[in-house]
C-alpha positions as CSV (number, residue, x, y, z in Angstrom):
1,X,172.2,149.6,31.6
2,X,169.5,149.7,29.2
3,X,165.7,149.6,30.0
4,X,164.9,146.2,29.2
5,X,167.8,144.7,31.7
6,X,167.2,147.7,34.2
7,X,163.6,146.3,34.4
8,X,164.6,142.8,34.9
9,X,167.1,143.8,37.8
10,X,164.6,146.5,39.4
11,X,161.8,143.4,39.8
12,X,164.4,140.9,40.5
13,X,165.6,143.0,43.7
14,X,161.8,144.4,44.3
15,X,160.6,141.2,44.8
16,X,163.2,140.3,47.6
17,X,161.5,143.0,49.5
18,X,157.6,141.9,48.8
19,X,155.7,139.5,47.1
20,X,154.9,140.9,43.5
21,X,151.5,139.8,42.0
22,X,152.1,138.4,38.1
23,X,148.5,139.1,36.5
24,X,149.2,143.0,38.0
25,X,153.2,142.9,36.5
26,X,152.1,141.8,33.2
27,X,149.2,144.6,32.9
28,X,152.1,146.6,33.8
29,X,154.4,146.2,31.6
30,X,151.8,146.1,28.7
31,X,150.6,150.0,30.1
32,X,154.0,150.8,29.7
33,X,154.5,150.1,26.0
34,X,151.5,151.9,25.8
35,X,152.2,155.8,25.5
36,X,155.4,157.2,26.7
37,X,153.4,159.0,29.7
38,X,152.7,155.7,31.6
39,X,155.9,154.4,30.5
40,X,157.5,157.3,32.5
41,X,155.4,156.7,35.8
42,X,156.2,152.8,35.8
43,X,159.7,153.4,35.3
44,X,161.0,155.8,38.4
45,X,163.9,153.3,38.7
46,X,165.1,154.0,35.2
47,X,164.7,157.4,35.7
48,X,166.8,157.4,39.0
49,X,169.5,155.3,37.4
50,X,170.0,158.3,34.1
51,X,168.9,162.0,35.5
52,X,172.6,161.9,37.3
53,X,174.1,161.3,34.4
54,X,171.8,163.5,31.9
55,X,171.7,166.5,34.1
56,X,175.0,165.9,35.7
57,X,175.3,169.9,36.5
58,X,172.4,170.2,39.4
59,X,173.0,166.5,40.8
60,X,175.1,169.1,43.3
61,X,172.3,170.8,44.6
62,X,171.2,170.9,48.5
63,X,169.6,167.7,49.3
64,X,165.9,167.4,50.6
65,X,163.8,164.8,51.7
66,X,162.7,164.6,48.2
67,X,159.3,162.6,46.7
68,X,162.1,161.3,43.7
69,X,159.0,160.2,41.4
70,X,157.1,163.1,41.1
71,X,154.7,163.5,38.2
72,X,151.4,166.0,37.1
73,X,149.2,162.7,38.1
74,X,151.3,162.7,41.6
75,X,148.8,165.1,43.1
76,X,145.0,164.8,44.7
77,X,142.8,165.8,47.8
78,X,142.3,164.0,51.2
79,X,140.5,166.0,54.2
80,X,142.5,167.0,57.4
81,X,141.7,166.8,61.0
82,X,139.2,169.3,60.8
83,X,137.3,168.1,58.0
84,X,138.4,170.4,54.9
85,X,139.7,169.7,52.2
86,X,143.1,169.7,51.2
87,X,145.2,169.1,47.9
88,X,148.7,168.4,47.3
89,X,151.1,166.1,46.3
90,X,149.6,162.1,47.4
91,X,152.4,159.5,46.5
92,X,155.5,159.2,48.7
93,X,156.5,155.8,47.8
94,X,159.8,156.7,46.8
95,X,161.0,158.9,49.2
96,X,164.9,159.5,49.3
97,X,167.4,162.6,50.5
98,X,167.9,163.8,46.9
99,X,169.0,167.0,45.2
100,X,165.5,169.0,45.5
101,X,166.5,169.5,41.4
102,X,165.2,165.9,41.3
103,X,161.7,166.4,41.6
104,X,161.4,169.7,39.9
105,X,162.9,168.7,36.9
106,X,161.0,165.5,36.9
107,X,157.9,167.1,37.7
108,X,158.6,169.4,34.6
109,X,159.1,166.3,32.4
110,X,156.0,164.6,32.7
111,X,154.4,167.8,32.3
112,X,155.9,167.7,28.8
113,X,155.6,164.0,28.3
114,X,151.5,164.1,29.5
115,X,151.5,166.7,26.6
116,X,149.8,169.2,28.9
117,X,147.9,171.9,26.3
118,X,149.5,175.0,28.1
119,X,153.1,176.3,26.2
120,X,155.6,174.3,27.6
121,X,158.3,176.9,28.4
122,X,155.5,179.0,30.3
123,X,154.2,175.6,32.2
124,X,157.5,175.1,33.1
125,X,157.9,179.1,34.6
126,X,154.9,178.8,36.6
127,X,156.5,175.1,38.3
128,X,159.7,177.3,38.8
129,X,157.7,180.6,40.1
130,X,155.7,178.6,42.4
131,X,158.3,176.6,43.9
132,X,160.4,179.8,44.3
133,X,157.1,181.6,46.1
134,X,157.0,178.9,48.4
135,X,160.1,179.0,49.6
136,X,160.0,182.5,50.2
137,X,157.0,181.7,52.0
138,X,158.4,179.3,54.0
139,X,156.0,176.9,52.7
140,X,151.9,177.0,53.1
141,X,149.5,174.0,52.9
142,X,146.6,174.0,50.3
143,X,143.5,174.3,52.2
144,X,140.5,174.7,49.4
145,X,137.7,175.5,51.5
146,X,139.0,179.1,52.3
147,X,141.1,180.4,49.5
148,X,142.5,178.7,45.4
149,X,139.0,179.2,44.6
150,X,140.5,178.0,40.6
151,X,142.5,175.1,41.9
152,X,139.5,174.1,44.2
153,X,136.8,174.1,41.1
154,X,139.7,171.9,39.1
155,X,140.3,169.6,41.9
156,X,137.0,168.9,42.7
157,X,135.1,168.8,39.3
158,X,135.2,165.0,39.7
159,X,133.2,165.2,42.8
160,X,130.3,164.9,40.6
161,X,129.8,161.4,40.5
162,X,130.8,160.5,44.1
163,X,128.0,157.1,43.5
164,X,130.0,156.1,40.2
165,X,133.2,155.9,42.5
166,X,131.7,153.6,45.5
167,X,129.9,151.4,42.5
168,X,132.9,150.7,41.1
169,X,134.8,150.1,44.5
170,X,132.0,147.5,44.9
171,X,131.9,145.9,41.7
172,X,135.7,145.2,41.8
173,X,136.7,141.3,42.3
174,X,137.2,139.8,46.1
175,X,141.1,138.6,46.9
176,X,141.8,135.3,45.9
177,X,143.2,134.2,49.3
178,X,143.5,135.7,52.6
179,X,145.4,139.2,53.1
180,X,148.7,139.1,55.2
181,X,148.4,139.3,58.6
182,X,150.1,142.2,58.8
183,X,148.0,144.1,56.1
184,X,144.6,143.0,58.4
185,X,145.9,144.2,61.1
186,X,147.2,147.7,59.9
187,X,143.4,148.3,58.1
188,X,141.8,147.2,61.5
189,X,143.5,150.0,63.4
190,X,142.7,152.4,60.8
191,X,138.9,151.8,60.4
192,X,136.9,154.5,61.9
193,X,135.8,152.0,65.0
194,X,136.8,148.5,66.2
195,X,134.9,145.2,65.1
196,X,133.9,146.4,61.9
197,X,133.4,143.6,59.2
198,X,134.6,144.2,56.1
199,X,135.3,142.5,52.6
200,X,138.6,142.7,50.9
201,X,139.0,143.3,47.1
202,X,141.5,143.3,44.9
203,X,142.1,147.1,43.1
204,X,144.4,147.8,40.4
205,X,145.7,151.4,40.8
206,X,148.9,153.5,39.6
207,X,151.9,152.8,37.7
208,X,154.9,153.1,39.2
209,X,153.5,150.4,42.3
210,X,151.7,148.3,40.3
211,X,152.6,144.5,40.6
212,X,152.9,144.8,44.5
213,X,150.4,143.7,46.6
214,X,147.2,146.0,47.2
215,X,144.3,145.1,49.9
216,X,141.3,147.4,49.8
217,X,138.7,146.5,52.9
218,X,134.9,147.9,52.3
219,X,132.9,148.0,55.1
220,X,129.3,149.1,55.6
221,X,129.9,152.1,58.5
222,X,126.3,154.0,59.9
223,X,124.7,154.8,56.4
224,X,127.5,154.4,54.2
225,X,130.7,152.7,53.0
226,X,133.9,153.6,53.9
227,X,137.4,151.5,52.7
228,X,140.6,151.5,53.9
229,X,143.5,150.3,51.7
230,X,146.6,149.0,52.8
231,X,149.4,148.7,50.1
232,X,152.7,146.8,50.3
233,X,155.7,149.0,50.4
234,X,159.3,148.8,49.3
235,X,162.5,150.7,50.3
236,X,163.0,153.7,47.5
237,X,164.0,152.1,43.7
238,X,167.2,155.2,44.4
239,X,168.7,152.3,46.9
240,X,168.6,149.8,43.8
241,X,170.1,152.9,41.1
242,X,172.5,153.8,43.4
243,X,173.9,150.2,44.9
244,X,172.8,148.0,41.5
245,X,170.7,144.5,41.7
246,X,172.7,143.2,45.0
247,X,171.6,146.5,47.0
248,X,170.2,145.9,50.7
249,X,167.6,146.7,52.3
250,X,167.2,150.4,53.5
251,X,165.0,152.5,55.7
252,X,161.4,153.4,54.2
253,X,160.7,156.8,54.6
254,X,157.4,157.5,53.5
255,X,156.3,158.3,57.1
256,X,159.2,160.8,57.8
257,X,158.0,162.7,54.6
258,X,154.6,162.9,55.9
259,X,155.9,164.3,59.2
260,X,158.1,166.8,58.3
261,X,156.3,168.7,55.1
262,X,154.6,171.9,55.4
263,X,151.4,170.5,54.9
264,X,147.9,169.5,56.7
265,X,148.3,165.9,56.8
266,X,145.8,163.1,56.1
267,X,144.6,161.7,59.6
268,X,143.8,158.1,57.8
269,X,147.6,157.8,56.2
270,X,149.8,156.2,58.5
271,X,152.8,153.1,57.6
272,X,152.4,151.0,59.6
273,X,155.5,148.0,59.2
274,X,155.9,147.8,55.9
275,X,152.1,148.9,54.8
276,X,150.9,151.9,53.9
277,X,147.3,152.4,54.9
278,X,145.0,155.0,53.2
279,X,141.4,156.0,53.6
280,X,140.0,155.6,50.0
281,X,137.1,158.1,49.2
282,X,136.0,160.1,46.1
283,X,137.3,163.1,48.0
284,X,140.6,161.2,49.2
285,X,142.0,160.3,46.2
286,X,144.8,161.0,43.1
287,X,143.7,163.1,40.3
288,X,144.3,162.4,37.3
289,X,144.8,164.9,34.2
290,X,141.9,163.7,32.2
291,X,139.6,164.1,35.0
292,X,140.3,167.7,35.3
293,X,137.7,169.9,33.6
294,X,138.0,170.6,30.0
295,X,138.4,174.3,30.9
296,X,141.0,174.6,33.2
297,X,144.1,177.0,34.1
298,X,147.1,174.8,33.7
299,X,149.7,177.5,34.2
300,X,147.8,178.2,38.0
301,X,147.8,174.2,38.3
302,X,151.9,173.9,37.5
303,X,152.3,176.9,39.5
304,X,150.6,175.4,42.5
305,X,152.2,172.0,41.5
306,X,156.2,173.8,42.0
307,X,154.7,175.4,45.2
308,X,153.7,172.4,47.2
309,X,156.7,170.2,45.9
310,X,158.9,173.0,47.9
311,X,156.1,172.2,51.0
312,X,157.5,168.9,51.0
313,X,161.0,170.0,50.9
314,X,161.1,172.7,53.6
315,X,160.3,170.2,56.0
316,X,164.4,168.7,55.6
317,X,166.4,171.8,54.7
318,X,166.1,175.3,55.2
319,X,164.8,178.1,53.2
320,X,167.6,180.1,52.5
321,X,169.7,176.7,51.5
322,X,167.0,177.2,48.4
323,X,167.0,180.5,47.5
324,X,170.8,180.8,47.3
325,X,171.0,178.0,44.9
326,X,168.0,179.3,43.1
327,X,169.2,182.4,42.8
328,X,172.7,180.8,41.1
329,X,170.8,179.3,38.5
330,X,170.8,180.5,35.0
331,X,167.9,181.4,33.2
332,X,165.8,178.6,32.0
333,X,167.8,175.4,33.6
334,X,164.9,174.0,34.4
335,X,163.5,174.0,31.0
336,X,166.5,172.7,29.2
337,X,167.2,169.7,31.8
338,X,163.3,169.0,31.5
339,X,163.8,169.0,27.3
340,X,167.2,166.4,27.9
341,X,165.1,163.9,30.2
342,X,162.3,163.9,27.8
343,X,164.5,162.8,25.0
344,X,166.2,160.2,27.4
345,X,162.7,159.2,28.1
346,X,161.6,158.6,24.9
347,X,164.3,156.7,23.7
348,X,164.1,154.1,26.5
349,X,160.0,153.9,25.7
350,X,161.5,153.2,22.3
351,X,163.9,150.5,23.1
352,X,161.2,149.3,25.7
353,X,158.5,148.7,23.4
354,X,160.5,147.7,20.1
355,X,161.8,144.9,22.9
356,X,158.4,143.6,23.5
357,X,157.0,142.9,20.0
């Protein structure tokens, strides 16, 4: 199925599962013919529909509760239980038991497609050496306060500015009409205390979610702000490339990913129904690759990138599953699977964007 039709089908069926918001699917759409970058983080259906067939040789791998669209720009901070700070991956929208060569080879693309200034075979090492480290490890979460003191000074540079980011939280337009009940009531139970008044706003964020419905409450809590956002979720686009328009419903797993990783979890992410509720802070949020510093250690950053995507995985099959397929794998798969979903990639941005003029 070509792009243009796989993107009429993928809404079609999205939007028997939630209520999409036009103004938001339009801006979409228009991001996408953009730059083949946000074209490939809109279009994780499109992807999950091809890489079988493209890298047919590793669809056979050991399954994992996989994050299926994974990307450089998939990653940020939040703080944990104990207040420090922790980095790793920060989407799981489209969580699915997939071969765990899913994410890393689609992790390895959008490095290449985001046009990352490190050489591309070495980037692509250091996502493969890190994965491999961590599942030798057994996994270990990224706490910054202690140890990465590179990573750390990357992820936080954008700290800077923490009034720019509540201004602009602030500035942003109120909803147009009440929130869903259910989306009121899953940001109640996650503001820091009961009674809280609050004003909801309407936030345009991501790629890949972008057209479904997105509630950010800011309140005024003892000094400060604090907002809660509580997005509308669907079950995984792999349901629709897997069962075509006409596929069901299926279980979201977004939660289950959350549980099981090898990771300090996020005390303010929780689904709750069919929302997924997040605390939104300068410190709690996605990262993207611009706002890194100019000087920066990309190799370290894919390196730590590979090692918490095998976090995630450890937590649904075992370590040594892994390493014996690792080990089986010939020098530089992951390079040359990377290299044949970029071209696939590009040639549906093509045939996307020659479609829309």
């Amino acid at each position: 199925m070509n792009i243009v039709k796989a993107t009429e089908h993928y809404e079609a069926w999205l939007g028997r599962h939630l209520r999409l918001i036009k103004a938001d699917l339009v801006l979409k759409h228009k991001q996408m013919r953009s730059d083949p970058f946000p074209f490939f983080r809109a279009t994780y259906y499109g992807w999950a529909q091809v890489w079988p067939e493209v890298c047919e040789e590793h669809v056979k791998a050991p399954r994992a509760l996989a994050v299926g669209d994974l990307h450089v720009e998939n990653f940020g901070t939040w703080r944990d239980i104990e207040g420090r700070l922790i980095w790793g991956i920060n989407d799981f929208d489209e969580v699915w038991h997939l071969p765990y060569t899913n994410d890393l080879i689609r992790l390895a693309s959008s490095a290449l497609l985001a046009k990352m200034t490190c050489d591309p075979l070495d980037g692509i090492d250091a996502i493969l050496q890190g994965y491999a480290a961590a599942v030798e490890a057994g996994g270990r979460p990224f706490a910054l306060a202690e140890h990465h003191p590179v990573l750390r000074q990357m992820a936080t540079a954008r700290l800077h500015d923490a009034e720019k980011y509540w201004e602009k939280l602030h500035a942003l337009p109120p909803v147009k009409e009440k929130p869903p009940a259910g989306a009121s009531s899953a940001i109640a139970r996650m503001m820091p205390e009961r009674g809280l008044e609050w004003k909801v706003v309407h936030r345009v964020a991501g790629l890949g979610s972008l057209g479904r419905e997105r509630y950010v409450a800011l309140a005024d809590w003892r000094g400060g702000s604090v907002a809660r956002e509580a997005k509308a979720l669907a079950p995984s686009a792999c349901v629709f490339a897997e069962q075509g328009k006409r596929a069901g419903s299926a279980p979201i797993l977004y939660q289950q990913a959350l549980d099981t990783a090898v990771r300090c979890r996020d005390p303010f992410v929780r689904l709750l129904k069919r929302w997924i509720v997040r605390r939104l802070a300068p410190d709690c949020s996605r990262i993207e690759i611009s706002a890194l510093p100019a000087e920066r250690d990309e190799l370290r950053l894919l390196h730590a990138m590979g090692f918490e995507t095998a976090n995630v995985h450890l937590g649904s099959v075992s370590p040594k599953a892994l390493a014996t397929d690792l080990k089986k794998r010939p020098r530089g798969w992951l390079y040359r699977a990377a290299k044949a979903m970029e071209k696939a990639m590009l040639a549906d941005f093509q045939e996307y964007r020659k479609a829309g003029e």
